[in-house]
C-alpha positions as CSV (number, residue, x, y, z in Angstrom):
1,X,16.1,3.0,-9.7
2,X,15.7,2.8,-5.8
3,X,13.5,5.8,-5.9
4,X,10.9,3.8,-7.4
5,X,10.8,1.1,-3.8
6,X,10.2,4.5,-1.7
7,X,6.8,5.1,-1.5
8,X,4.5,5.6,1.5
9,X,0.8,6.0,2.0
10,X,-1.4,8.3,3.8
11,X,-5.4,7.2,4.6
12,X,-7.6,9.7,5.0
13,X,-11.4,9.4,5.2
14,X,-12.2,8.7,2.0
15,X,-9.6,7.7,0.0
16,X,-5.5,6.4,0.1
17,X,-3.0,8.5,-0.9
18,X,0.2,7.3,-2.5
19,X,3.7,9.7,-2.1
20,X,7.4,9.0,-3.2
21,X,10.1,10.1,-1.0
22,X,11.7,11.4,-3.7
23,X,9.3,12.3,-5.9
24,X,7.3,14.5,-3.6
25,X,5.5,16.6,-6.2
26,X,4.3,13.7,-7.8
27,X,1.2,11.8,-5.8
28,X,-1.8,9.3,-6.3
29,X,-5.3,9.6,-5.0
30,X,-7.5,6.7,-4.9
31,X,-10.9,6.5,-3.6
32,X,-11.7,3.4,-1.5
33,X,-14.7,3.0,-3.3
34,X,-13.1,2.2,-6.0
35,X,-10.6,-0.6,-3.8
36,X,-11.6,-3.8,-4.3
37,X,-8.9,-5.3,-2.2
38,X,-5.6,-4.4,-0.9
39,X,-2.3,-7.0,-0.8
40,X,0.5,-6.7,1.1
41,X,3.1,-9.1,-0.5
42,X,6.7,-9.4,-1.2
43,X,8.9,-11.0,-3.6
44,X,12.4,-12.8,-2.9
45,X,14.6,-9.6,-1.8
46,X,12.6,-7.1,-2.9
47,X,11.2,-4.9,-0.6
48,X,7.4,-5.5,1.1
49,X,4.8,-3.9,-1.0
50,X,1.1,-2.4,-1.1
51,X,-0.3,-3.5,-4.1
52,X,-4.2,-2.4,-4.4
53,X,-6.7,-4.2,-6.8
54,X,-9.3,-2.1,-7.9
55,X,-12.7,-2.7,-8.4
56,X,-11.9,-3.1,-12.6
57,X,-9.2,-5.3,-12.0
58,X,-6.6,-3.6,-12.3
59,X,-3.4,-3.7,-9.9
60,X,-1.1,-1.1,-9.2
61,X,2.0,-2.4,-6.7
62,X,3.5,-0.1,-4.6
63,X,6.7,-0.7,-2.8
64,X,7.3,1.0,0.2
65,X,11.2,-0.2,1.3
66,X,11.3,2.2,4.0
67,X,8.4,1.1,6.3
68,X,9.1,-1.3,9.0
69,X,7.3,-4.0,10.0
70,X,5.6,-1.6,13.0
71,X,4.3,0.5,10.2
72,X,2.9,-2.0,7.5
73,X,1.1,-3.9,10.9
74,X,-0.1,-0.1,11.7
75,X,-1.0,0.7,8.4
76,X,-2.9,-2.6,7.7
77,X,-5.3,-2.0,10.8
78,X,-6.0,1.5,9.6
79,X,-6.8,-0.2,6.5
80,X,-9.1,-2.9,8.2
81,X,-10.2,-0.1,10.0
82,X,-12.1,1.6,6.1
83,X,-14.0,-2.0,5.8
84,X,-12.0,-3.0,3.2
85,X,-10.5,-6.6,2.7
86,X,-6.7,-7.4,2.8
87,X,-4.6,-10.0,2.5
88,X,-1.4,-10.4,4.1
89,X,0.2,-12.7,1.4
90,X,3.8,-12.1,2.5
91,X,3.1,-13.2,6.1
92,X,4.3,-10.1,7.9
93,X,1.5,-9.4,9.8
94,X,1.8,-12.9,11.7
């Protein structure tokens, strides 16, 4: 359902943490050493979203419909910010 595009993130010093609007208990910690890359990206209408490729290879995608474009370019240079690489394949930092 919709619940599932509501996510937002919160960087603290050493790693990212994922929340749900609706799913408050429910969270994600990942360390960035373990980031190998993050990706902002979006497809057709759906909304923008964070999707992180860890060092592995695996990708988790995160969608995040209720941040605007002041927050993904806000969050992006709090990314840039840790050292770590990301690409802006949706365009919406341009």
């Amino acid at each position: 359902g919709y619940s599932l595009q509501m996510y937002y993130f919160i960087l603290n010093d050493e790693c990212i943490v994922i929340k749900n609007y609706y799913i408050p208990w429910e969270f994600e910690e990942i360390y960035y050493k373990e980031i190998n890359e993050f990706r902002i990206d979006k497809t057709y209408k759906l909304p923008y979203r964070l999707t992180i490729i860890k060092n592995c290879g695996v990708e988790d995608s995160y969608p995040a419909d209720t941040l605007s474009k002041k927050h993904w370019i806000r969050l992006s240079e709090m990314i840039k910010a840790k050292g770590i690489k990301l690409v802006d394949k949706a365009s919406i930092l341009s």
